[in-house]
C-alpha positions as CSV (number, residue, x, y, z in Angstrom):
1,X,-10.1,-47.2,-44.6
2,X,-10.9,-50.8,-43.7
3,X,-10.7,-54.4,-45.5
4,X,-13.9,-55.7,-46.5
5,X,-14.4,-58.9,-48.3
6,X,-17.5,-59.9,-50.0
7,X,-18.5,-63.4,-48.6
8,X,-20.9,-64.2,-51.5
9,X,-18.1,-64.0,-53.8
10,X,-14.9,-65.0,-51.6
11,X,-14.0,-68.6,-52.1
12,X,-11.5,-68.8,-49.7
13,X,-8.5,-69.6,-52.2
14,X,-6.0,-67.9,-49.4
15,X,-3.9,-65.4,-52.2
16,X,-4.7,-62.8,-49.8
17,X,-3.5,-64.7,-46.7
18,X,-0.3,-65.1,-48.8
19,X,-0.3,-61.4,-49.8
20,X,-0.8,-59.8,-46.4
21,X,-0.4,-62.6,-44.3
22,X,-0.6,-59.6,-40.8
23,X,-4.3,-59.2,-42.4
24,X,-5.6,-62.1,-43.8
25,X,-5.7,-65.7,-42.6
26,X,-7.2,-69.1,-43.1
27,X,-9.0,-70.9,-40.3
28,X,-8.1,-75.0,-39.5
29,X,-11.3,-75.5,-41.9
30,X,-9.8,-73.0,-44.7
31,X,-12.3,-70.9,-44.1
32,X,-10.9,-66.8,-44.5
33,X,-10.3,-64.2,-41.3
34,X,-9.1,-61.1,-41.7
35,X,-8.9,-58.2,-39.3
36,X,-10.7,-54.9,-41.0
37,X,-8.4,-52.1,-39.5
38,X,-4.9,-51.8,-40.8
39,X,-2.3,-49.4,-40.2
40,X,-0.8,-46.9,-42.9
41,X,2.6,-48.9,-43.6
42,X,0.3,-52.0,-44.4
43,X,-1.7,-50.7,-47.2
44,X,0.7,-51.9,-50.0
45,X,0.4,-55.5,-48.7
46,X,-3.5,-55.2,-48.6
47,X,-3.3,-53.8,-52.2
48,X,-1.5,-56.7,-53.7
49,X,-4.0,-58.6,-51.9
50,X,-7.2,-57.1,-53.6
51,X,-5.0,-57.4,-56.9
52,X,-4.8,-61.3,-56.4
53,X,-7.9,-62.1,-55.7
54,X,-9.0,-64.5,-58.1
55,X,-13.2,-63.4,-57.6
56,X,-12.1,-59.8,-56.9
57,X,-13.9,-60.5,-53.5
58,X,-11.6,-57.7,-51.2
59,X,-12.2,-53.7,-51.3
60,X,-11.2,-51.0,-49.1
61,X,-14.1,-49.4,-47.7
62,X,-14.5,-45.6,-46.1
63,X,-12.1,-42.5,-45.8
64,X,-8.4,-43.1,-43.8
């Protein structure tokens, strides 16, 4: 599986960078990074992630 966040929606609140700080980040103009592959022992961070999302802007696409 890999992260994928829906720019029209994400507006960059960070609740994921807090979450799963190893996969998501905000930029020096608080504007969101994340990386797209994450390993198996990282999928519960990126899970609480997606939950606190305040637009419900992160999914997990594909098969792992």
């Amino acid at each position: 599986m890999k992260i994928w966040v829906d720019r029209n929606i994400c507006d960059n609140h960070g609740q994921c960078a807090i979450a799963a700080p190893d996969n998501f980040t905000m930029d020096d103009d608080g504007v969101l990074q994340y990386k797209e592959d994450f390993s198996d022992d990282e999928l519960e961070y990126i899970e609480d992630a997606i939950d606190v999302c305040p637009v419900q802007a992160i999914f997990l696409k594909g098969e792992q």
